[in-house]
C-alpha positions as CSV (number, residue, x, y, z in Angstrom):
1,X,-135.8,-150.4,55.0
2,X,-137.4,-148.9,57.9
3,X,-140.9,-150.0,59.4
4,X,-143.7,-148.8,61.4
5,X,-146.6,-149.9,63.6
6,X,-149.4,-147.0,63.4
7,X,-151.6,-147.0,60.6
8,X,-155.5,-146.6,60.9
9,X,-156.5,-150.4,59.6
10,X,-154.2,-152.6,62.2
11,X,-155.1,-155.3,60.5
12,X,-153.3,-154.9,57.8
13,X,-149.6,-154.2,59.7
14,X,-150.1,-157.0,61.8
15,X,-150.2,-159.7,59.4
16,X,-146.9,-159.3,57.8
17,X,-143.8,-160.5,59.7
18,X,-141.6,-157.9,59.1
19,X,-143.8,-155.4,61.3
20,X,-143.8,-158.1,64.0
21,X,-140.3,-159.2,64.0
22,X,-138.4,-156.7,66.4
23,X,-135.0,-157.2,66.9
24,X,-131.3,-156.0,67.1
25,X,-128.8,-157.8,65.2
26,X,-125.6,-158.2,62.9
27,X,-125.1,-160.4,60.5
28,X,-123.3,-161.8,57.7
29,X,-123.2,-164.3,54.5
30,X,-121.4,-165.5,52.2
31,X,-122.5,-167.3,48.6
32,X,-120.5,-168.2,46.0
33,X,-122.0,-166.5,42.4
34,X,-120.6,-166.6,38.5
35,X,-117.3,-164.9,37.9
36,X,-116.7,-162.8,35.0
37,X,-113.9,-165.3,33.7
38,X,-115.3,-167.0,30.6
39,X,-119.1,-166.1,31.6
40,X,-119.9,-166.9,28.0
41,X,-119.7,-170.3,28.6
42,X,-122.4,-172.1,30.7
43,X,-121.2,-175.1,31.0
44,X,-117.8,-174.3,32.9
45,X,-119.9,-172.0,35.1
46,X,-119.5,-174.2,37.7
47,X,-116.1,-173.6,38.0
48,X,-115.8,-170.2,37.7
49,X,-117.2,-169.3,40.6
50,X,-116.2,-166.2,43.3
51,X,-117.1,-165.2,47.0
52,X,-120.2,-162.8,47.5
53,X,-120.3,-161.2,51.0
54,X,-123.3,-159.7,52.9
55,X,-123.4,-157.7,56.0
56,X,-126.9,-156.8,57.7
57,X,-127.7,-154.8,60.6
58,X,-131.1,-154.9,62.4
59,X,-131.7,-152.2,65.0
60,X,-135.2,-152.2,65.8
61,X,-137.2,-150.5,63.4
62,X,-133.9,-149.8,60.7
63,X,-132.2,-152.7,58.5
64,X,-129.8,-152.5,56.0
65,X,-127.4,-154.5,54.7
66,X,-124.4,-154.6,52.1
67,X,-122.7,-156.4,49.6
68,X,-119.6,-156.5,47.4
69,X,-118.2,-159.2,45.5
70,X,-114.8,-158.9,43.6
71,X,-115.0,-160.1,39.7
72,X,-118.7,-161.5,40.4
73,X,-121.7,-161.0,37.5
74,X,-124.9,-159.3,38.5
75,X,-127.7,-159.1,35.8
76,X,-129.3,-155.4,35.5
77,X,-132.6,-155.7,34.7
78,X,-134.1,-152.3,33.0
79,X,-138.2,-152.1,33.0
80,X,-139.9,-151.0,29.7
């Protein structure tokens, strides 16, 4: 994601945070999501889960991030 401060109506920059927030930073997080084991099966979701890891980098006007998980579910949503 990068950001910038010029436009012709100022107004409308300034009022979200993310074109006000300037800073340099790394990060991370961790959340636990579903596993793949026995995903079929709501009710034992909650002990199935697996480590999902983050790492962010803000630099100013540049943030990214990334994440990986090993044997987590992530739903795919496809638009009509």
């Amino acid at each position: 994601m990068g950001k910038y401060r010029y436009s012709k109506d100022r107004k409308s920059i300034e009022g979200f945070t993310d074109f006000r927030d300037w800073r340099i930073a790394i990060w991370f997080k961790s959340s636990k999501i579903v596993g793949k084991k026995d995903f079929k099966n709501p009710k034992n979701w909650d002990k199935n889960l697996v480590n999902d890891y983050m790492l962010g980098f803000d630099l100013l006007i540049i943030r990214g991030w990334i994440s990986w998980s090993s044997g987590g579910m992530h739903l795919e949503i496809k638009e009509n």
